[in-house]
N, C-alpha and C positions, 0 to 999 in steps of 0.2 A: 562599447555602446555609445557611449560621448562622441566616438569619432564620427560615429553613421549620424549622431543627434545632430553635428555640428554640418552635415549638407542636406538635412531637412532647413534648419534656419536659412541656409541659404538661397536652399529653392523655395523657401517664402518670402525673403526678402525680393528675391528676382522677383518673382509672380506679386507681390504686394508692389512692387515701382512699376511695373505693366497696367496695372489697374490706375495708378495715380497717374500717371507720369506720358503725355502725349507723344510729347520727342521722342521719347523711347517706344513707344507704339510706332512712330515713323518708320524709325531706325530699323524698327526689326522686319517692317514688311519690304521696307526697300533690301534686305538684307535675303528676304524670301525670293525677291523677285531678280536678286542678282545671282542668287545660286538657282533658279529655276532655268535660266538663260544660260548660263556659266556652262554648259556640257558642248556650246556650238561657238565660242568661244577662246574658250582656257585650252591649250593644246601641250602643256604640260605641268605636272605635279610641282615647280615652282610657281606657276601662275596661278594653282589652285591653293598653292599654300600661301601664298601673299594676299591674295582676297578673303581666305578663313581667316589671316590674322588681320585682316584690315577690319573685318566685322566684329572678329570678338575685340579688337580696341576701341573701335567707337562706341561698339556697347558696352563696354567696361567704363569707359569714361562717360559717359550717361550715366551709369550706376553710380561711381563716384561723384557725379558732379551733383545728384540729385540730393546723396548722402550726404553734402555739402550746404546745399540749401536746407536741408532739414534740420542737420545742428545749428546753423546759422538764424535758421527761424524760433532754436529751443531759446537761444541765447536774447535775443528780441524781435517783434513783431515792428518795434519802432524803428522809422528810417533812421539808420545811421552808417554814414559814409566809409567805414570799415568794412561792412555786413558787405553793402555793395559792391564794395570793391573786391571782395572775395567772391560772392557770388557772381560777377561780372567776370572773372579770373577766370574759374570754375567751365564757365558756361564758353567763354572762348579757347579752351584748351579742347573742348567739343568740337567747338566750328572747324579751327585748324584742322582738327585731325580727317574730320567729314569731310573739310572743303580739301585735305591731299588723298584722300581717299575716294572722291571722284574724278580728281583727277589720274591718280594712276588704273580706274575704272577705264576711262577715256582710251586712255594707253593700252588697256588690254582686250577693250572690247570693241572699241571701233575697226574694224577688221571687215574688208568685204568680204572675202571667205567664210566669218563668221554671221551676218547677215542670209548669204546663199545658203548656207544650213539649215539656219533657222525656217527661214522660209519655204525649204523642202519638204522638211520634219515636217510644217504645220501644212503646208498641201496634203500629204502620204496621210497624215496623222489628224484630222479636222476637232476630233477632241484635245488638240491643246491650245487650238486659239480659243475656241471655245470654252476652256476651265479658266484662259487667262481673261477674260468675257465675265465670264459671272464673276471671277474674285474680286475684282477692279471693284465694286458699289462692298464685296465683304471687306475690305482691306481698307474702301473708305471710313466704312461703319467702325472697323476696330481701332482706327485712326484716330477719330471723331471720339469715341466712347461715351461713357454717359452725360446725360445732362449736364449743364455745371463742372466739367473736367478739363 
């Protein structure tokens, strides 16, 4: 019973840093919108596997870096040049990994082949440029999120 308890807390902890946490609203729609694209694309189960672990890293490291600001703010509210430094740490072990993660993105998606798919699929298929149409203002919205966030 403890075992099953211990990935409720988790998937609260996920879903409670989704709600605070904007970067991580980013991350995870550009995360949507690269596996949405990714079937015209990715042309083999190595390129599908480097992309799923490029996203669960960057979103792992969101999680942690956020978990990082958190104790760092239990510890004080008051500037001090430590705090910063870790959370400045924290937060560029983010970027890095996002800023090699679009670029090996680059590498696997910039493909005219994979462009000419795409745009067959959404000729044949007019409900998909069309769902990526409407999601585009949802994807801002959950971006965005409440007031004050």
């Amino acid at each position: 019973m403890l075992f099953i308890k211990s990935f409720f807390h988790a998937f609260r902890g996920f879903f409670d840093a989704v709600k605070t946490e904007r970067n991580l609203r980013f991350h995870l729609v550009a995360a949507f919108y690269v596996l949405l694209i990714s079937p015209f694309f990715l042309q083999s189960k190595t390129d599908w596997t480097v992309v799923i672990l490029l996203i669960c890293t960057v979103i792992s490291l969101e999680l942690i870096n956020t978990a990082i600001e958190k104790l760092c703010d239990l510890i004080t509210t008051d500037y001090n040049v430590n705090i910063k430094f870790i959370k400045d740490v924290a937060s560029g072990a983010v970027l890095i990994t996002a800023i090699g993660a679009v670029v090996i993105a680059c590498l696997l998606f910039l493909r005219y082949e994979g462009f000419i798919l795409l745009f067959d699929f959404s000729k044949q298929n007019l409900w998909y440029p069309i769902l990526l149409i409407i999601l585009a203002p949802i994807s801002f919205l959950f971006i965005k999120g409440k007031k004050g966030n």
